[in-house]
C-alpha positions in Angstrom: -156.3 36.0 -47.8 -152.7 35.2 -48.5 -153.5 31.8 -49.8 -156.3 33.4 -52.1 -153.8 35.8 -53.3 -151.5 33.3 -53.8 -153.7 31.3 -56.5 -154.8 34.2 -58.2 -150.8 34.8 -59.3 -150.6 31.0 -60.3 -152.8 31.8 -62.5 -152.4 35.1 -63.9 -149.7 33.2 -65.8 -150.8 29.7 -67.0 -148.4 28.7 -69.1 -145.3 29.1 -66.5 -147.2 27.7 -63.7 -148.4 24.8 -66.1 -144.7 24.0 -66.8 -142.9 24.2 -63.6 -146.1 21.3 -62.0 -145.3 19.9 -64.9 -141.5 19.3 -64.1 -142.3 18.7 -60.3 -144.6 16.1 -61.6 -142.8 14.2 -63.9 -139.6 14.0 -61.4 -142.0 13.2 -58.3 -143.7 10.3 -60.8 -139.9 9.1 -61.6 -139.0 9.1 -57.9 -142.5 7.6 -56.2 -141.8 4.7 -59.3 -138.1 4.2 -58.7 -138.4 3.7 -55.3 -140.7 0.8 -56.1 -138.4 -0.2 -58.3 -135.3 -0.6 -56.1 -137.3 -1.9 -53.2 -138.8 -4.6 -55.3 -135.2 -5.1 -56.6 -133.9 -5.5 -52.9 -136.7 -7.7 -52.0 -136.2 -9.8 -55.2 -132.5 -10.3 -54.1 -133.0 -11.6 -50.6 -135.3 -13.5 -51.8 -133.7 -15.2 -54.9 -130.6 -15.3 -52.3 -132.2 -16.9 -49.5 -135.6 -18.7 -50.4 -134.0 -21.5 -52.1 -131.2 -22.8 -49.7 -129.9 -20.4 -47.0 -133.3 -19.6 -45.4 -133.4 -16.7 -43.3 -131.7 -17.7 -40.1 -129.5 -20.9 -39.5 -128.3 -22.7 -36.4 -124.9 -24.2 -36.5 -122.1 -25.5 -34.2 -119.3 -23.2 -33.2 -116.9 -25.1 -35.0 -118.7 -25.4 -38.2 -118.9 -21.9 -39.0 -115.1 -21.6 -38.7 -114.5 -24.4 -40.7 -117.6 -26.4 -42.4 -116.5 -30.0 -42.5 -118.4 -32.9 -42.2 -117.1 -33.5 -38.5 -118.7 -30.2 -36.9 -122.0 -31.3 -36.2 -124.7 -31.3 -33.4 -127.3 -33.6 -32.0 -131.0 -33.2 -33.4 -132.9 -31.6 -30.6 -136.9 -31.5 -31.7 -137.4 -29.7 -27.9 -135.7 -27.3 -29.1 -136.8 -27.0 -32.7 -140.5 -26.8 -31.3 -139.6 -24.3 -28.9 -137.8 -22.0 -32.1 -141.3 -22.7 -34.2 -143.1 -21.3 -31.5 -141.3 -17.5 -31.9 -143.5 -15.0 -34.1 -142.5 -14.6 -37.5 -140.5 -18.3 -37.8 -142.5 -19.8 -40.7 -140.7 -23.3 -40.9 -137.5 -25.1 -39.8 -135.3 -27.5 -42.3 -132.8 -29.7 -40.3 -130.1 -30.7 -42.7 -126.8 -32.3 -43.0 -123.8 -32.5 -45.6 -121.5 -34.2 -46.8 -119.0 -34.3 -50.2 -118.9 -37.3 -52.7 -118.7 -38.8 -55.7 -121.8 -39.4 -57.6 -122.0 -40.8 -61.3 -122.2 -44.3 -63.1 -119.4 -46.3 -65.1 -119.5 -43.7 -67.9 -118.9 -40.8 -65.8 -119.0 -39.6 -62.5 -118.5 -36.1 -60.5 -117.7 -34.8 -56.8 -121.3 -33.1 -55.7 -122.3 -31.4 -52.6 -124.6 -33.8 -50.8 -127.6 -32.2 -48.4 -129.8 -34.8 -46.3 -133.1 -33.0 -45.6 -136.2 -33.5 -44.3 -138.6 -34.0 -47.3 -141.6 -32.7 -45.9 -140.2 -29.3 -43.2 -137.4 -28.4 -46.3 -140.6 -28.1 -48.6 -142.3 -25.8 -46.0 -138.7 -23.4 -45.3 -137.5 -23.4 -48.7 -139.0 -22.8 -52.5 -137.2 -25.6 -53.5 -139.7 -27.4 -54.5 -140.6 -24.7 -57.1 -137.6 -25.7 -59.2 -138.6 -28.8 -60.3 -138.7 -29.1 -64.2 -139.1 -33.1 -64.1 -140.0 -35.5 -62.2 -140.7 -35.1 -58.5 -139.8 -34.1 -55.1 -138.2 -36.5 -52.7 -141.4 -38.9 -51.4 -142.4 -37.9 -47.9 -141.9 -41.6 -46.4 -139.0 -43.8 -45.9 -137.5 -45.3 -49.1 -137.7 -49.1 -48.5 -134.6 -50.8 -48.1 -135.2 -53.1 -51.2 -135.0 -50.0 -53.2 -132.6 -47.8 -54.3 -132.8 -44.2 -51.9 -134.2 -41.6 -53.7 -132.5 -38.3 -55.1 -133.2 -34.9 -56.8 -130.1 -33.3 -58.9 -129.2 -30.0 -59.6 -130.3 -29.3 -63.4 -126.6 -28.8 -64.6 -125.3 -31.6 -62.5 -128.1 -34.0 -64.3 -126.9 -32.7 -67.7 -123.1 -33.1 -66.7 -123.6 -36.9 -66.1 -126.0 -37.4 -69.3 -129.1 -38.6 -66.6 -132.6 -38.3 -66.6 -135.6 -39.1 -64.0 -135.9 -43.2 -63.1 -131.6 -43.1 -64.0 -129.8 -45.2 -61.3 -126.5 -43.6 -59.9 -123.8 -45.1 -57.2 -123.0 -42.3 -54.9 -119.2 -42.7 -52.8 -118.5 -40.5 -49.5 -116.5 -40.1 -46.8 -118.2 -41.1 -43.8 -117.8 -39.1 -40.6 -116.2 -42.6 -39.0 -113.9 -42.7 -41.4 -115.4 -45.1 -43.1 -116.6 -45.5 -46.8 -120.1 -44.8 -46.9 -121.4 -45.8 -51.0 -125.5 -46.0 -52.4 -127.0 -46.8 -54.8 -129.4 -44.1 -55.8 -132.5 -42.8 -58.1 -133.2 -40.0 -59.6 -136.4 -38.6 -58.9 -136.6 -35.3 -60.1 -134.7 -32.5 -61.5 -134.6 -28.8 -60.4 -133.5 -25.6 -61.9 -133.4 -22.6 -59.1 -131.0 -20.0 -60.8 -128.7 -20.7 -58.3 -125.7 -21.7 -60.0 -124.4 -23.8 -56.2 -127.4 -25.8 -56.6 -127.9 -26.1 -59.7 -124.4 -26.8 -60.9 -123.1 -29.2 -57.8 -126.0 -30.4 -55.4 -127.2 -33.7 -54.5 -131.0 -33.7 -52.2 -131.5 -37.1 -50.6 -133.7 -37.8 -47.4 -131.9 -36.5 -44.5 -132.3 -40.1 -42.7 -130.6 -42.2 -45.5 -127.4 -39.7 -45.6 -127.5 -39.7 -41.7 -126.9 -43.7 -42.3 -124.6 -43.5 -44.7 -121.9 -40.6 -43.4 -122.5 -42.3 -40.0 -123.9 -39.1 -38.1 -126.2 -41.0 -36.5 -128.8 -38.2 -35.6 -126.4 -35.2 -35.8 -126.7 -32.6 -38.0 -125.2 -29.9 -39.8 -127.6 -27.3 -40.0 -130.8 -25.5 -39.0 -132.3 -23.4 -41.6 -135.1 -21.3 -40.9 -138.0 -19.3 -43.1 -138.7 -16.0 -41.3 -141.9 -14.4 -42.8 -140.2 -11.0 -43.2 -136.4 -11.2 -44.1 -136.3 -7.4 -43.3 -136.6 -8.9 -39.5 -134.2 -12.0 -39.4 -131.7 -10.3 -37.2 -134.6 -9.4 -34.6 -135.3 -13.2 -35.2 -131.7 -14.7 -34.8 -131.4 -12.3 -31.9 -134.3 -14.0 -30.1 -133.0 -17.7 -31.1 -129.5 -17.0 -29.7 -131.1 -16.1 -26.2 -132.8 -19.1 -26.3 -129.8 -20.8 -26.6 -128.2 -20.0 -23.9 -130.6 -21.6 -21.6 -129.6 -24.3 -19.5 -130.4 -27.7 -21.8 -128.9 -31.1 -20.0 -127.9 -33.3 -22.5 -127.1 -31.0 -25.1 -123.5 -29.8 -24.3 -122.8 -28.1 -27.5 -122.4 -24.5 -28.3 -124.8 -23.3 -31.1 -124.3 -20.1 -33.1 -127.4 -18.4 -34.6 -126.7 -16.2 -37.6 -128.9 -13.6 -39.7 -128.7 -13.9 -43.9 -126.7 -10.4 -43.3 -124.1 -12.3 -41.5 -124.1 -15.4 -43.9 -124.2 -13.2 -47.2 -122.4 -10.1 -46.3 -122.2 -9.0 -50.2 -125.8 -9.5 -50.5 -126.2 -6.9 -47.2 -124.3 -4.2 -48.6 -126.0 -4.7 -51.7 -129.5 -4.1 -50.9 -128.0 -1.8 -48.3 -126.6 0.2 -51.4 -129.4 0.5 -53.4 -130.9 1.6 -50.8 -128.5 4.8 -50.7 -128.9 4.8 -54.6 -132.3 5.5 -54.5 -131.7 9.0 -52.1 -128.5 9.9 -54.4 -131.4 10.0 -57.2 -134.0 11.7 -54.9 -131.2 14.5 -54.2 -130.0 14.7 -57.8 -133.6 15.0 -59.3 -135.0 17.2 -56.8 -131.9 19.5 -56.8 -132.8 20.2 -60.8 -136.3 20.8 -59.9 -135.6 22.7 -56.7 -133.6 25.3 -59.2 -136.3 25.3 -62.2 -138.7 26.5 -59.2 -136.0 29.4 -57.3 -135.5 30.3 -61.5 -139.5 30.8 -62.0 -140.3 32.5 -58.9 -137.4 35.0 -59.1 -138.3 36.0 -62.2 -142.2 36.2 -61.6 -140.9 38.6 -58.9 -138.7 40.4 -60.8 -141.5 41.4 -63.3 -144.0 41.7 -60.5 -142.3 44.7 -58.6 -144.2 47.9 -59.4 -147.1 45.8 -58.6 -145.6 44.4 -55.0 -144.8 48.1 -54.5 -148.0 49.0 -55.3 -149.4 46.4 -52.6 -147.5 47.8 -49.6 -148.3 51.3 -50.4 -152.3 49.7 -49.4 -151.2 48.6 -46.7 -149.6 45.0 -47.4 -147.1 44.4 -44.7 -143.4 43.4 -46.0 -144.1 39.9 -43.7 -147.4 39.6 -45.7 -145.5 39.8 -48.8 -142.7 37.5 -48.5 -145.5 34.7 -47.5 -147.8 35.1 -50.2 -144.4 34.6 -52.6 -143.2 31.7 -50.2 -147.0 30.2 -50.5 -147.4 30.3 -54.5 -144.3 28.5 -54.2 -145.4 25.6 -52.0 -148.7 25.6 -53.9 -146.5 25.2 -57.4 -144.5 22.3 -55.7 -147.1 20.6 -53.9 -150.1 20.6 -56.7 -147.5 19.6 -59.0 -146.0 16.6 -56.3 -150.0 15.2 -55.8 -150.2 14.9 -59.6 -147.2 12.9 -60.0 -147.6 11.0 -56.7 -150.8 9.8 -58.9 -149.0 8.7 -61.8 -145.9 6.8 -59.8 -148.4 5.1 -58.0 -150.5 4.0 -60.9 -147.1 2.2 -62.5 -145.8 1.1 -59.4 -149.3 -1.0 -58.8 -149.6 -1.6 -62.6 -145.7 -3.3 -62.3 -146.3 -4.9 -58.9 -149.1 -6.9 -60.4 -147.3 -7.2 -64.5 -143.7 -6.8 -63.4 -141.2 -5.4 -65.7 -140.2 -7.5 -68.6 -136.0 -7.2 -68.5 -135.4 -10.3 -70.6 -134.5 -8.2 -73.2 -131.2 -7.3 -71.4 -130.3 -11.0 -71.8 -130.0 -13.6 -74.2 -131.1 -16.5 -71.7 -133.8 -14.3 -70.6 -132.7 -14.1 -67.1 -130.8 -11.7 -65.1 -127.7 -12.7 -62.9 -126.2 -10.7 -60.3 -123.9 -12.3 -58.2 -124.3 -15.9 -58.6 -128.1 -15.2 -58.4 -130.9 -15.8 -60.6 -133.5 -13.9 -61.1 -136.8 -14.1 -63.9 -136.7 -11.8 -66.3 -139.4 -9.5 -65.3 -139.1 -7.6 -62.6 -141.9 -6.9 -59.4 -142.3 -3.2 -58.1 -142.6 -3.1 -53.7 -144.9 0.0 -53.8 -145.2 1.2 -50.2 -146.1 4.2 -47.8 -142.5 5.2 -48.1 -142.5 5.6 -51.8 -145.5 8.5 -51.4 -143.9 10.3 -48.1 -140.5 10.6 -49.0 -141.0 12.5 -52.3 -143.9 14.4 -50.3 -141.4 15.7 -47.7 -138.6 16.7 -50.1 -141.1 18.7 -52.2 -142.8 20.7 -49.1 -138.8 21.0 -48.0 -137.6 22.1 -51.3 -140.8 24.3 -52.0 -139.9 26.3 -48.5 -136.7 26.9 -49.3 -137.1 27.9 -52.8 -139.3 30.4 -52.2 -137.7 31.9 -49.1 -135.3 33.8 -51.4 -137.4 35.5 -53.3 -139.4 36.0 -50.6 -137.3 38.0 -48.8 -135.8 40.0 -52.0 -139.2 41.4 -52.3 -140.1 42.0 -48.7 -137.5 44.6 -49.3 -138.6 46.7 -51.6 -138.0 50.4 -51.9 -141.9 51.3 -52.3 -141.2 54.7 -54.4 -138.7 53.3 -56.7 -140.3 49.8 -57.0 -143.6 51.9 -58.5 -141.8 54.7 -60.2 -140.1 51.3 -62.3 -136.4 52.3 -61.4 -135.9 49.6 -58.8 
C-alpha cells in the first residue's frame, strides 16, 4: 500500500517528478562515466609507466638499489628464475644488465644508457617491441663474431647522431674490470615508446654481448618482471621476497624484490589521487542533487498538508505517513539513478572500445604527464564499481533526503493542517 501510494504522488505531478530523475540521471550518467574515465586513466598510467621498461616487479642486489652502478650486480640464477615463473600472475621475466658509454661515429658521438637484454624473454615482459618505427628487433640468435653486434636506439638518440637502420656505430664503456670495453655495432631498428628515458638516451644490445664487453661475466643488474595485473604486484613482490630468503648454496647475495609503487613513488600517489578525485566529485555532484531532491519533496509536502491531514483523520498512522514521503523519495532517486546508470554505461562501453580522442589538447597529438607518454585517445575501465558506487550514494542520499520531510509531516496538527491554517 504505501508503495502504491507512493507512485500515485509521483505522478500526480509529472513535470517535477520528470525533472528531479532527470537531474539524478544526468549526475548518476556523469559519475558511472567518470569513473571509467579515471580508472582507465590510472590503468593507462601504470601501464604507459611500466610496460615499456620497469615491468611490474624487479629483483636487484642490496647494493644496487642504494646506489645503481655498474659494480652492484648478481649472478644469473635460471633455478631461481624458473622457480619465480612458476608463481600465479608472473607473465614473463627479462634479465638485464647496464652499463654507461659513449656511442657515436667520427662525426658525432653521445653518452647513452646501455641495457643487455635477452632478445627473446624482454619481448615477452615488456611492449618494447611495439615501439619499433624501423627496422627490427634485436635477432633472437647469437650475432656472429665476424659481424658487427646488433643494436636498437632510442628514436631521439638515432636522430641526435644523424643514423638510420644498417648505420655502423663504435660504442666505448667502462668495463666492470676496469678495463675499456669498445664495439663495433649496427643498428637494427629504431623505437619510439613516449618514454622520453628511452627514447632520448637508451642503447638495447643482446644481453650476452654487453656481458662480454663490461666484463660481468654472467652477472646481472636486474630482474624485471610482467605481472598480469599491476593492481597485484605488491602481492607478487611479496611472494618473490619470501622466496628469497630460502636457503640457496652458491648464491650468497642478498636480493631486494620491489613493487612499481616502490620504484615510482610519484606514479603511486598519482593514481592513488585520482582515485580520491573521483569521490571528491561523487560527494560534490551528489551533494547538489541530494539538495534539488530535500528542495522538491519539502515543497510537495508543504502544498500537500490539508491532504496529509486529511489522510490521518481515515485512519493513516503518523509512521505510515512519514514512509510513504520517505518512499516517493527513494522511488524519485532510484528510477532516476537506473536511467542514468544506463546511459554512463552505454559511453563508458562506447569509449572502452573507441577511446576518447584528446589529441586536440596537444599539438604533437600526445599527452604527457610526467615524463610519460600516452596516445592521444583515451580508453574507459568500465567496471562493477562504476554501477555500485553511484547505486549506493543514491539509495543513501534518497534516505536521508526524505527523512526530513518525512518527519515534518508525521507531525501534523490534523485540525489545523485541514482547516489550511497550519
Amino acid at each position: 500500500m504505501i508503495t502504491r501510494m507512493a507512485m500515485k504522488n509521483l505522478f500526480r505531478n509529472r513535470w517535477r517528478s520528470a525533472l528531479v530523475m532527470a537531474g539524478v540521471g544526468m549526475a548518476t550518467a556523469l559519475l558511472c562515466w567518470l569513473i571509467s574515465f579515471i580508472d582507465g586513466w590510472a590503468a593507462g598510467m601504470i601501464r604507459g609507466a611500466t610496460s615499456v621498461q620497469v615491468g611490474q616487479v624487479q629483483v636487484h642486489s642490496m647494493e644496487y638499489v642504494d646506489r645503481p652502478t655498474l659494480y652492484h650486480h648478481f649472478a644469473q640464477d635460471t633455478a631461481l628464475e624458473r622457480e619465480i615463473e612458476q608463481i600465479p600472475g608472473v607473465g614473463a621475466i627479462a634479465p638485464r644488465c647496464y652499463a654507461a658509454g659513449l656511442i657515436g661515429h667520427e662525426a658525432d658521438s653521445i653518452i647513452a644508457r646501455i641495457v643487455g637484454v635477452d632478445p627473446e624473454r624482454e619481448a615477452l615482459a615488456t611492449v618494447i617491441t611495439a615501439g619499433i618505427v624501423q627496422g627490427r628487433w634485436l635477432s633472437l640468435q647469437p650475432t656472429p663474431l665476424s659481424m658487427p653486434t646488433e643494436v636498437v636506439l632510442g628514436e631521439l638518440l638515432a636522430t641526435q647522431l644523424g643514423v638510420s637502420v644498417g648505420s655502423e656505430l663504435v660504442l666505448f664503456l667502462q668495463a666492470a674490470d676496469g678495463a675499456l670495453g669498445n664495439e663495433l655495432v649496427r643498428v637494427t631498428g629504431i623505437i619510439r615508446t613516449g618514454n622520453n628515458q628511452v627514447d632520448r638516451q637508451t642503447v638495447y644490445m643482446p644481453l650476452s654481448a654487453l656481458q662480454y664487453i663490461a666484463a660481468l661475466d654472467g652477472r646481472l643488474h636486474e630482474l624485471a618482471l610482467h605481472v598480469e595485473d599491476s593492481s597485484k604486484a605488491r602481492s607478487i613482490a611479496e611472494q618473490i621476497a619470501g622466496r628469497l630468503d630460502l636457503d640457496r648454496p652458491g648464491h650468497p647475495d642478498e636480493l631486494v624484490v620491489q613493487s612499481w609503487q616502490e620504484l615510482m613513488p610519484e606514479i603511486a600517489v598519482m593514481v592513488e589521487l585520482l582515485d580520491r578525485s573521483a569521490g571528491l566529485w561523487l560527494f560534490i555532484v551528489y551533494l547538489i542533487v541530494a539538495l534539488g531532491i530535500f528542495n522538491a519533496q519539502r515543497m510537495s509536502a508543504l502544498e500537500r498538508r490539508r491532504e496529509f491531514g486529511v489522510l490521518m483523520a481515515l485512519g493513516l498512522t503518523p509512521r505510515q505517513l512519514g514512509r510513504v514521503i520517505i518512499t516517493e523519495t527513494m522511488l524519485l532517486a532510484v528510477i532516476g539513478s537506473l536511467a542514468g546508470l544506463v546511459l554512463g554505461v552505454a559511453l563508458s562501453a562506447f569509449h572502452a572500445r573507441f577511446g576518447l580522442d584528446l589529441s586536440a589538447f596537444s599539438d604533437q597529438g600526445t599527452v604527457s604527464l610526467m615524463g610519460i607518454s600516452f596516445t592521444g585517445r583515451m580508453y574507459t575501465s568500465p567496471s562493477m564499481r562504476m554501477v555500485m558506487i553511484p547505486l549506493v550514494w543514491v539509495v543513501v542520499m534518497s534516505l536521508v533526503c526524505g527523512i526530513g520531510p518525512g518527519v515534518r509531516s508525521s507531525r501534523l496538527d490534523i485540525p489545523q493542517a485541514i482547516s489550511g491554517r497550519s
